[in-house]
Each structure stands twice: as C-alpha cells, then as structure tokens.
C-alpha positions in Angstrom: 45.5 -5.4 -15.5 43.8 -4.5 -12.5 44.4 -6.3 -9.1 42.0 -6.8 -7.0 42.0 -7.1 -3.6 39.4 -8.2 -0.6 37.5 -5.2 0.6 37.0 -1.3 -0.5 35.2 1.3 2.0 33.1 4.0 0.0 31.8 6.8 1.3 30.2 9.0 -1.1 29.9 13.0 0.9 28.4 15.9 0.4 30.1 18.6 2.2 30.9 16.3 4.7 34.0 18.2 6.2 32.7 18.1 9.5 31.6 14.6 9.8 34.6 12.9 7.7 37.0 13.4 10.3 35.2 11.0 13.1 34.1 8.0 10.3 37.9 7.8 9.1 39.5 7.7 12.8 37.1 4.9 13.3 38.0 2.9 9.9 41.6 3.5 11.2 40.6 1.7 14.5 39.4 -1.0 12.5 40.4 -4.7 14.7 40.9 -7.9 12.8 41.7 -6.9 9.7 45.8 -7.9 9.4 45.0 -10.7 6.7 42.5 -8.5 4.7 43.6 -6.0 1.6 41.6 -2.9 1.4 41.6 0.5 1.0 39.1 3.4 1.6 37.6 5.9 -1.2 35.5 9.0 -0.2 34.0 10.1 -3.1 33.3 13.8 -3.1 30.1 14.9 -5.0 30.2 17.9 -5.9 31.1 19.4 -2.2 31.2 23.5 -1.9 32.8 23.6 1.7 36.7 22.2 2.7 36.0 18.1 2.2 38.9 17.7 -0.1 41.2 20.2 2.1 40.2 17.3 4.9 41.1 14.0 3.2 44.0 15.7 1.7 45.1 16.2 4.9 44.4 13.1 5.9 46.4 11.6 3.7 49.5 13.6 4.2 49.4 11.6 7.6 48.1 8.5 6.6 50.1 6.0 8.6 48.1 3.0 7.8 48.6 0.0 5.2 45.0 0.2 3.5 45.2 3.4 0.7 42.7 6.7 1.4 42.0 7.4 -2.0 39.8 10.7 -3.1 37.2 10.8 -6.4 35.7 14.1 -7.3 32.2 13.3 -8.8 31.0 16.5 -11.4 27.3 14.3 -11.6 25.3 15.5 -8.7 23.3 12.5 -6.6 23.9 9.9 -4.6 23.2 7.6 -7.2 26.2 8.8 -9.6 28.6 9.0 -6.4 27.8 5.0 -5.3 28.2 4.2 -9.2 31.7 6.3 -9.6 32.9 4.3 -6.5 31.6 0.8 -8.5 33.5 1.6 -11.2 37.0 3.2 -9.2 36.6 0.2 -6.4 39.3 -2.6 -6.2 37.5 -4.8 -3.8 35.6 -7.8 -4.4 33.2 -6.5 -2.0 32.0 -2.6 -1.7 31.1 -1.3 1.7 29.0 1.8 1.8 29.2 4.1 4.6 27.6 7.6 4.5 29.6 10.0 6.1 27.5 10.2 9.5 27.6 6.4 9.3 30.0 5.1 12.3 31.1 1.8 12.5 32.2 -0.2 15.6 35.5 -1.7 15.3 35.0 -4.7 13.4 32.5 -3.5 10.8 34.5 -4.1 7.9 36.2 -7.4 9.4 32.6 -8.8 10.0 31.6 -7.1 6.3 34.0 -9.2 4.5 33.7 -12.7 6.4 30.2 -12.4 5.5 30.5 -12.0 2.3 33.2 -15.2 2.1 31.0 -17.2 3.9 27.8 -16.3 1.7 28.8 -16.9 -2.3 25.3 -16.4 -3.4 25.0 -13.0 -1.8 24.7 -10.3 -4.0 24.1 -7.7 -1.0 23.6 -7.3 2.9 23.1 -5.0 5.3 23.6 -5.0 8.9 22.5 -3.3 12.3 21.7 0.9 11.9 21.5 2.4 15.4 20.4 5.8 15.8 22.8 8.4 17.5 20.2 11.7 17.9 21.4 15.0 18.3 17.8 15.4 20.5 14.9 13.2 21.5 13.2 11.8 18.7 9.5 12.5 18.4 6.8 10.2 20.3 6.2 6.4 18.2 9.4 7.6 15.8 9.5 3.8 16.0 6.8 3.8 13.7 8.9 5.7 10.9 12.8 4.8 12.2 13.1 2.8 9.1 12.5 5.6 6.8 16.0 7.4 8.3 17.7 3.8 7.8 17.1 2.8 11.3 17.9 -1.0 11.1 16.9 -2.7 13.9 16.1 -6.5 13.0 17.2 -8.9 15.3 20.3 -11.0 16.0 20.3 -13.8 14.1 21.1 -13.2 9.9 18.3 -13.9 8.1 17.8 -14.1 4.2 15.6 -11.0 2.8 13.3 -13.3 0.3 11.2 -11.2 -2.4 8.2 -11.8 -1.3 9.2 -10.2 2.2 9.1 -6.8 -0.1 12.0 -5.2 3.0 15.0 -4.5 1.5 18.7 -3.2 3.7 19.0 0.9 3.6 22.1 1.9 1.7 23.4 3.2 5.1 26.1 0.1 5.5 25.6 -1.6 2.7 27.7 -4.0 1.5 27.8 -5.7 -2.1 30.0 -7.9 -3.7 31.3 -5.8 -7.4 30.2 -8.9 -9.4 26.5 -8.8 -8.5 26.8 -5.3 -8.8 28.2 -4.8 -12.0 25.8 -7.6 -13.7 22.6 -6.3 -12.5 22.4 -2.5 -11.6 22.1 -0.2 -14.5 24.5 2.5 -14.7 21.6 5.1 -14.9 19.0 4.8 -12.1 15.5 6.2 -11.8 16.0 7.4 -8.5 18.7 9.4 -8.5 18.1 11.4 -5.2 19.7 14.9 -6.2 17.8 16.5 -3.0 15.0 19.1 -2.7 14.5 19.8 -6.2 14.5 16.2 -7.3 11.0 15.3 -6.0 12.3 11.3 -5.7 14.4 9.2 -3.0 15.0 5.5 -2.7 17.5 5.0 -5.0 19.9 2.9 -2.9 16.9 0.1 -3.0 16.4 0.3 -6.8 19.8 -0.6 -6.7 19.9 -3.4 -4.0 16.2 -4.6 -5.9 18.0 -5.1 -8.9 20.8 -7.4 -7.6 17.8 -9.4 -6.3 16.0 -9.5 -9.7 19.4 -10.7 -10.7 19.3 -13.6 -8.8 21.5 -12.4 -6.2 20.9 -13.3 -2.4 20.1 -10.3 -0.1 21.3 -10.7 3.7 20.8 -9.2 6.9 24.0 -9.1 8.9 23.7 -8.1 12.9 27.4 -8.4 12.8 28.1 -5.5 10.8 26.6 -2.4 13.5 27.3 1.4 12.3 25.3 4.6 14.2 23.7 6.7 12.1 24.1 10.6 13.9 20.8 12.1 13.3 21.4 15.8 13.8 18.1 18.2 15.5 17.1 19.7 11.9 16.2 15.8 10.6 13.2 16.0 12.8 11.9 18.8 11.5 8.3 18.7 10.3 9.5 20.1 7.1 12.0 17.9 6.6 10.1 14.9 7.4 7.6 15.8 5.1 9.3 16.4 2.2 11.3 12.9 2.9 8.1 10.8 2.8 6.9 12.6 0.0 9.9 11.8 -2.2 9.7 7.9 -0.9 5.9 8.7 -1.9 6.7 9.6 -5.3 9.1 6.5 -6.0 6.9 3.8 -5.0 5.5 3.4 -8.2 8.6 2.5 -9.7 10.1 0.0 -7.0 6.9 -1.7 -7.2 6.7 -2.5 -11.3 10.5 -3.6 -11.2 8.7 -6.6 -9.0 6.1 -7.0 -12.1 6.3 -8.3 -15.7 5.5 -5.8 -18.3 2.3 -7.2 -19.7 1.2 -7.5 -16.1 2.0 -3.6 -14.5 -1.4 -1.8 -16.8 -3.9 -4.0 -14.2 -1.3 -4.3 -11.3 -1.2 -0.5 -10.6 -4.7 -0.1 -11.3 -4.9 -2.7 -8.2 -2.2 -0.8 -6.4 -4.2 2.8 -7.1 -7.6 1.6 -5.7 -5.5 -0.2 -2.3 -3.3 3.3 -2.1 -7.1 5.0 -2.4 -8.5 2.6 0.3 -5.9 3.4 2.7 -6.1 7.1 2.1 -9.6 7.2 3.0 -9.5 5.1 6.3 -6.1 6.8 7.4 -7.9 9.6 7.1 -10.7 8.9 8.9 -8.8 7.4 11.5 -6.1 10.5 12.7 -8.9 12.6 11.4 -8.3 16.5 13.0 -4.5 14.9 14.2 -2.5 15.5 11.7 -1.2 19.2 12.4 -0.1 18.2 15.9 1.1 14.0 15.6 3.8 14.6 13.5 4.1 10.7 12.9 0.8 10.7 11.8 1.2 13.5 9.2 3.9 11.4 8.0 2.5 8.1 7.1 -0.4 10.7 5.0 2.3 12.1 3.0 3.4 8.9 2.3 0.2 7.3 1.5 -0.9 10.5 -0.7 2.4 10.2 -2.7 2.1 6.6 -3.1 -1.1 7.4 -4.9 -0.1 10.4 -6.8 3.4 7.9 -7.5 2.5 6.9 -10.9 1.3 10.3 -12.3 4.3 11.8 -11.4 6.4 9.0 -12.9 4.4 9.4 -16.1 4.6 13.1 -16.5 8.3 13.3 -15.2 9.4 10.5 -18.3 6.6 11.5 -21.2 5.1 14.5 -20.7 5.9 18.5 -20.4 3.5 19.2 -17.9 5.3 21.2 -15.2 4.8 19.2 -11.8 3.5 21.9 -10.2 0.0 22.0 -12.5 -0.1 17.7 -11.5 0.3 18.2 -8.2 -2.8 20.8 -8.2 -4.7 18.6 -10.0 -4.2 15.7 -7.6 -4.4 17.6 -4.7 -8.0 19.4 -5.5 -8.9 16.0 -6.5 -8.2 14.5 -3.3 -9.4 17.2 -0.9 -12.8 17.3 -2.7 -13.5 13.6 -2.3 -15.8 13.8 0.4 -15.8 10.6 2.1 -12.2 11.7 3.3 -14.0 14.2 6.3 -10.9 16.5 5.7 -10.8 19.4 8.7 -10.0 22.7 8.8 -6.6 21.8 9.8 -6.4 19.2 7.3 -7.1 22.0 4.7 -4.1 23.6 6.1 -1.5 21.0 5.7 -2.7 20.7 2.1 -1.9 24.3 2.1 1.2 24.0 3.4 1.6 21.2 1.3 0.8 22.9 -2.0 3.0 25.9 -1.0 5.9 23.4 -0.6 5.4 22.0 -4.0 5.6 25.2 -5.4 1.8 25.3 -6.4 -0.4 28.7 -6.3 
C-alpha cells in the first residue's frame, strides 16, 4: 500500500540543467515546513542536455529529510510530464513549479496550509512576479498574463465560472483527489512546442477540476518569480505564443457548454471573434508592424476565429494545416471592411511564411 504523505513538489523540465540548480537550492531553503512530509520530483521530459547528470548530483548530496526523486518521461509535452508526476506523486496536494519558477521561502508551507484550510479546493494558484532578463516591451501589462504573470491582489479570492480567469500552471497547486477524479489522462492541449500549433493545456486541466465541482482559489500567499529570459520577447516568439492560445480557444470555451448547445454557441462566438477582428483592426490600423502588443492581441483575435477550423480539421479531417490556414488567411485579408495596409499585408506574409504556407 502506498503511504501518503502531506505535500509533493513537481517540476516537470525540459533541458532545464541550467535553471534546476537555483529552483532546488530554494526548495532546500524552504521555512516552516518541520511538521510537514514531502518530497520533490523533477520529472525529465525527454531532456537532450545534462538534467539528469544535475539531479543525480544533487542527490548524491542531498542532506535534507524530504526525498529528490527523478522520472524520465519518453511522452513528449507538458501535459504527459504533469500527468506522470499525478500518477508517481505521494502527496495529498501536488505543487507545480516550472523550472524558472522561484519560490520565496515559504511557498510550499503557505501551499499546503491552504490547501488544509480550503477542503473544497480542487486547485489554486498564487502570486507570479516577473524576473526579466531585459526591459519588457511598452503596455506588456496588457499581455503579462499570457507569460503567467499573476498579479491579482492580496486578499484570496474564489475564481467562480462565470469569472471565465483561471490560475496559470506556473505554481499551481492541486489536491491529487480532485485531480485524479476530473482530469482526463489524455488532454487536448498537449503543448509539445513549435510544431504543435496549440498551448493552454495547464487550464484544460485546472477547467476540468472546476467542471468537477472542485473550488478554484487564488492564493497571494504562495509568491514564485517567473525568470523571463531576452529571447521571450521576441516578436517571433510572441507571435507564435498567441497564436497557439488562438488556436485552443475553441476548445476551452465548449468544455463551458452542453453538447446540444456548442452548434449555435460557436456560431455566436465566430460572429463576436469576427466583430472584434474588424474594429481591432480598424483601430491599430497601419500599427501593427511597430506596437508589438498590438500585433499580439491580432494574432490572438485571428486565431480565436480560425480556433474551430483548426480543431475540426486537426480531430476529423486530412487536410494538411497548411492548405486551412491559406484558406482562412485569403479569406480574411480580402474582407474589405478590415482597411488592411501595406504593412498589414506584410505581417500576413510573415505570418503565412511562419505557418509553413506558400
């Protein structure tokens, strides 16, 4: 039989040797924690550099009374890393941290006496600071959210469904039970990076537990920094990010609906998503090569719209996502109403030729 014990750390990594060594010095630091039983587990996903030389060394010096455990998981994605540490995990409650996510000293202290004092909570995040490698980009306040930024007050507050905000995965924390019960073992979103085309999958998972019945919290006790290195700022990174967020709308928003409901619901949704398209861009009209922000919030708004084809075709159909995606895109520049500029034209371009379309 297994025993279980108060609190696991999991930190899924992905060639993570050179951040690893700073996240477990700080969950060796951790304050308060003499009446709690825990251990850590990084689970390695698939790494190609020297993360398992790292923990291994780690552990050969491990002078503390909470385990360092290692998983090596073959199943590439972030997804099949958070479920291997479900399944591996001894604690009644399962803290995420990603391997740039820092905790201050009491993180997992203040994780677990939530989580006592809240039965009905299924999950709950807390406070994600940003720690940038260079000065974000002007109004980055607009989009910190997207890059897990959690800034949302002092007081815990309950996250009620029809709020439609969910906690990032960064410093997660949920209790195995809700877990177990509600998520399926198989998401949608499985973020394998570039190639997938879809992100989000950490609030699949935390929607889920909700849809289960399950409370979802926001914790200001639990604070982590989140180091945002120079490259994460990147217009092509950016891009790409809210066009995989884009893409996985679709499917967040018709776990909310019944099934006999989602035919005229995203119908609604497309004509709204269409709507904003149109006055966005008319608004930032002749903008969006040099306000970054703004070029965002398109992608996102484009990719919202173009969310349920891709869905469709991805699950049903052979149609290589390439051809879709050059459908969609003529169909949108040629709408006229849009007033789409030269330079407009160009970040379609660019666009297109980061899709992989001719």
């Amino acid at each position: 039989m297994t025993e279980n014990i108060d609190f696991t750390v999991a930190i899924p990594t992905y060639n993570g040797q050179s951040r690893l060594p700073e996240l477990l010095e700080r969950l060796q630091n951790q304050l308060y924690t003499e009446h709690l039983s825990w251990e850590i587990i990084v689970v390695d996903n698939n790494s190609t550099d020297n993360t398992a030389k790292v923990i291994q060394t780690y552990q050969e010096n491990w002078q503390c009374p909470y385990p360092l455990k290692y998983l090596f998981e073959t199943k590439q994605g972030a997804a099949h890393a958070r479920q291997r540490a479900i399944e591996e995990a001894k604690g009644t409650f399962i803290g995420f941290l990603d391997d740039d996510n820092y905790p201050t000293s009491t993180w997992v202290a203040a994780a677990y006496a939530f989580g006592e004092q809240h039965p009905l909570a299924g999950a709950y995040g807390g406070q994600v600071h940003g720690e940038f490698e260079v000065e974000p980009p002007e109004n980055f306040q607009k989009i910190a959210c997207f890059l897990a930024i959690t800034e949302r007050g002092t007081k815990p507050h309950q996250y009620k469904a029809h709020m439609k905000m969910l906690p990032p995965g960064a410093g997660l924390v949920v209790r195995k039970q809700a877990w177990e019960r509600t998520v399926p073992k198989n998401l949608v979103l499985n973020h394998k990076g570039r190639e997938a085309g879809l992100a989000s999958e950490d609030l699949e998972a935390v929607l889920h537990i909700q849809l289960g019945g399950w409370e979802i919290w926001y914790n200001p006790e639990m604070c982590i920094y989140h180091k945002i290195p120079a490259w994460r700022f990147q217009r092509e990174y950016l891009i790409r990010l809210f066009r995989c967020v884009g893409l996985s709308r679709h499917h967040l928003r018709m776990l909310r609906i019944q099934p006999w409901q989602r035919p005229l619901v995203s119908l609604v949704y497309l004509v709204n998503d269409l709507r904003k398209i149109i006055l966005y861009a008319l608004k930032y009209r002749g903008m969006f090569q040099t306000d970054l922000i703004a070029a965002c919030e398109m992608e996102l708004l484009m990719s919202s719209f173009i969310s349920p084809f891709y869905l469709f075709q991805k699950r049903y159909l052979n149609i290589a996502v390439p051809d879709l995606v050059m459908y969609l895109f003529q169909a949108i520049k040629a709408s006229a109403p849009l007033g789409f500029s030269s330079k407009r034209s160009r970040t379609l371009n660019l666009a297109k030729k980061d899709w992989g379309v001719p």
